[in-house]
C-alpha positions in Angstrom: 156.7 -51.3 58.3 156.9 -51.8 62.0 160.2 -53.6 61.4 161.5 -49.9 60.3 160.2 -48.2 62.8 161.6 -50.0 65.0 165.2 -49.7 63.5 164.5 -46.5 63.6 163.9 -45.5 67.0 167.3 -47.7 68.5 169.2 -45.6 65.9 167.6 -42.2 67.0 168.0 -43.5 70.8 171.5 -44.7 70.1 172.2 -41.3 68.7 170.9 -39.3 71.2 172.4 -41.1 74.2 176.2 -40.9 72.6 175.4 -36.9 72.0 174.4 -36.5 75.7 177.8 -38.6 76.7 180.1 -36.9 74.4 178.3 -33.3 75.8 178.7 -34.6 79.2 182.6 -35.1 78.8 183.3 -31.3 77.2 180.5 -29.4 79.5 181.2 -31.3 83.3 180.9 -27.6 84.8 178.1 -26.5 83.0 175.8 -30.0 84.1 176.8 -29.6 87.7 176.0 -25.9 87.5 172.4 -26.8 86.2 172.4 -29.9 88.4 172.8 -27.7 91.6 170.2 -25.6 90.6 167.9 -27.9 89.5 168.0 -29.5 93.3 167.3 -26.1 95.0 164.5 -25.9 93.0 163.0 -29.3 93.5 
C-alpha cells in the first residue's frame, strides 16, 4: 500500500511540475507581471 502511494505522488509531482513549465513557456508576461507585484508586496 505504501509502495502505491508512493508511485503516486512522483506521478502527481511529475505532472504538476511539466504543467507549471509548459504554462511558463506560453504565459512569460503574465509570470513576470505577477512576479513584479508579488516583490512590491513582500
Amino acid at each position: 500500500m505504501h509502495t502505491i502511494v508512493v508511485i503516486i505522488h512522483v506521478v502527481v509531482s511529475l505532472a504538476l511540475v511539466s504543467i507549471v513549465l509548459l504554462q511558463h513557456g506560453k504565459g512569460a508576461g503574465i509570470g513576470a507581471a505577477f512576479g513584479g507585484s508579488s516583490q512590491t508586496v513582500f
